[in-house]
N, C-alpha and C positions, 0 to 999 in steps of 0.2 A: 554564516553559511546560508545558504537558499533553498530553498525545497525541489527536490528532483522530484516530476511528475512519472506517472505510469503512463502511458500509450494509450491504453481502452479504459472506454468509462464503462459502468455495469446499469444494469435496469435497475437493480435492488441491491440497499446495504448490504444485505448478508452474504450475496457476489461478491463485492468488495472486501468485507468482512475476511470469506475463506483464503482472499488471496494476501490479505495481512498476514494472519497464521502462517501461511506457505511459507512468506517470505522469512518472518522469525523464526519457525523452523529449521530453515533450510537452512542460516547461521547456524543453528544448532548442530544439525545432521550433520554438515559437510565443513568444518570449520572455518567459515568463509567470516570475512569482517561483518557486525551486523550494523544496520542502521541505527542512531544516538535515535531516532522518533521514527513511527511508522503511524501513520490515520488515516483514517476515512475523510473524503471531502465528501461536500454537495456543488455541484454545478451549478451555473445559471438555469441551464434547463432543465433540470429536476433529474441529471442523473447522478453515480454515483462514482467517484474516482479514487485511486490512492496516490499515495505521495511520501517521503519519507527526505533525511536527513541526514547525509551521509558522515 
């Protein structure tokens, strides 16, 4: 399998961080299929993105 990228990158991990939770969450809440991996990258230019595993 390959990694599906998020769309926006963030300034700060912890940006990215909150929308990791969301996403796990959100499996949780709503019982939608959840991602096998969710993480934080680092970009070439020093921002911050997410990415997961379907």
């Amino acid at each position: 399998m390959n990694w599906v990228y998020w769309s926006r990158l963030y300034d700060s991990k912890f940006q990215a961080g909150c929308l990791v939770r969301r996403i796990e969450s959100d499996g949780w809440l709503f019982g939608v299929e959840m991602p096998r991996e969710v993480e934080v990258y680092r970009s070439r230019k020093g921002k911050f993105g997410v990415r997961y595993m379907p």
